[in-house]
N, C-alpha and C positions, 0 to 999 in steps of 0.2 A: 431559522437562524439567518441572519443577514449574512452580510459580505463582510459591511464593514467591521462588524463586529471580529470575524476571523481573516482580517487582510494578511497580517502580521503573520498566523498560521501558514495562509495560504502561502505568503510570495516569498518565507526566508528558506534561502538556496541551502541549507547549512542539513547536519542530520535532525529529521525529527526527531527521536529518541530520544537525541541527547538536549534539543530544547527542551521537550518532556521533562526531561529528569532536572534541567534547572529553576523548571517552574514548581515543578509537584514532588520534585524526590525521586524512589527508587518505581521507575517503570517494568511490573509485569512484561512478557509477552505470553498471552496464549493460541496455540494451533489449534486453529479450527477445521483448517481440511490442508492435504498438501497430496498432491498427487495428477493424474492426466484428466484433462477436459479440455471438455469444447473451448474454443477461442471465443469473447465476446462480440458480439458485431462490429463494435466502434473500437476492438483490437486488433481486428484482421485485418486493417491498412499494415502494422508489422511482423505478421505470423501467416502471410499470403492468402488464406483464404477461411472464411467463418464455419467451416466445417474440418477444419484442422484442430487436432487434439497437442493442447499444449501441456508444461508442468504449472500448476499454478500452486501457492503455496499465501492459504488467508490467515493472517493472525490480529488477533485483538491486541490494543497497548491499552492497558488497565492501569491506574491506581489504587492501591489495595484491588479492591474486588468491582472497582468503578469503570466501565470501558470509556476510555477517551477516545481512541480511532480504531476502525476498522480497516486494514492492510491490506491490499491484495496484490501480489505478484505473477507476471507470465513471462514464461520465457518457452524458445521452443526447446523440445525434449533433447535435441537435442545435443543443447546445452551442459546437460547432466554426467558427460562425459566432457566436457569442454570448460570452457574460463565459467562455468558457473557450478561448478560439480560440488563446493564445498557448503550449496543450499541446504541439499538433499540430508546434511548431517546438522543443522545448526539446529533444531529441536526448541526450543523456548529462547534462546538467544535471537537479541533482535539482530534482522538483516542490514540495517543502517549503519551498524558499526563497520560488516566487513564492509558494505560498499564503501563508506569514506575512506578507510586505514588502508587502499589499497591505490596509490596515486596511477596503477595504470587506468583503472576506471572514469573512462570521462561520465559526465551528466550534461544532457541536454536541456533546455529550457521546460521550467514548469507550466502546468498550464493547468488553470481552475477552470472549474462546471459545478454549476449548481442543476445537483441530480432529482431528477423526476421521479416519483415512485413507483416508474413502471422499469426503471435501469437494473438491471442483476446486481451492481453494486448497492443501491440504497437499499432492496429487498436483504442481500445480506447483509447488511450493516443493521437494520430495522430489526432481522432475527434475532440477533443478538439485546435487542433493548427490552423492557419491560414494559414498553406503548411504544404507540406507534409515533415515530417523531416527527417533528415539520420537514418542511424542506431541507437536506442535507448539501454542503460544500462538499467535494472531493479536489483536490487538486493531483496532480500525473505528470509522470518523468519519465525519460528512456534514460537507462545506463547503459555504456557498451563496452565492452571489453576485447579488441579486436573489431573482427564483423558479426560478434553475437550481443544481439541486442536484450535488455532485460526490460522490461515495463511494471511499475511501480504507481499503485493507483491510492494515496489513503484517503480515506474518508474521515471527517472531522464528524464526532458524537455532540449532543448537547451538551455535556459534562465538560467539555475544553472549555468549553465561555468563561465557569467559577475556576480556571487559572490563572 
């Protein structure tokens, strides 16, 4: 997938979800894992160090049974009792609605990467498809709430392009 083809994806500040849902209709979410791990390398500049166990919490956004993005969220644990505690219960509800509906939450500047298939994002992202796909866009955000920071990774699927 190019760039240009997903500029539009990558760079609008707004929630994804909900441009989802005005291109394709009524967006799925499915959980695919949400619980403690490892920090990714290229997350421990905000979780202090790559052997720090954070909460991460990955979900698919589907149409019908199509995956368009793979989600992936970190925050540290210890958050879960703090300004991010109401993750732990949103279950198939997407996380974009609360972060926007909630004006104490700032957002920091997005930032795009076109991911290698050696990054733990595009391996899980790739899991989830039925072949193996070309190059993957991800774009990443910090939200913060206070001094607890939340990081927000989605990866665009092939299937976004026919929106």
């Amino acid at each position: 997938m190019a760039a240009g083809a997903l500029r539009r994806w990558l760079t609008d500040p707004g929630s994804l979800t909900a441009r989802l849902e005005r291109h394709a209709g009524a967006i799925k979410v499915k959980v695919l894992f949400q619980g403690l791990r490892r920090v990714n390398r290229d997350e421990a500049f905000l979780f202090a160090a790559p052997a720090r166990r954070v909460m991460v919490r990955e979900v698919l956004l589907l149409r019908g049974t199509t995956p368009l993005v793979f989600a992936h969220t970190v925050f540290a644990a210890g958050g879960l009792r703090g300004a991010w505690r109401g993750i732990a219960g949103l279950g198939n509800r997407p996380l974009g609605a609360a972060l926007f509906a909630d004006p104490r939450i700032a957002r920091f500047p997005l930032r795009q990467k076109k991911l290698p298939r050696t990054h733990p994002l595009y391996r899980g992202a790739a899991a989830q498809l039925k072949k193996m796909p070309p190059p993957l866009w991800a774009r990443r955000s910090i939200f913060a709430a206070g001094k607890s920071p939340i990081l927000v990774s989605e990866v665009f699927l092939p299937a976004i392009l026919d929106l």
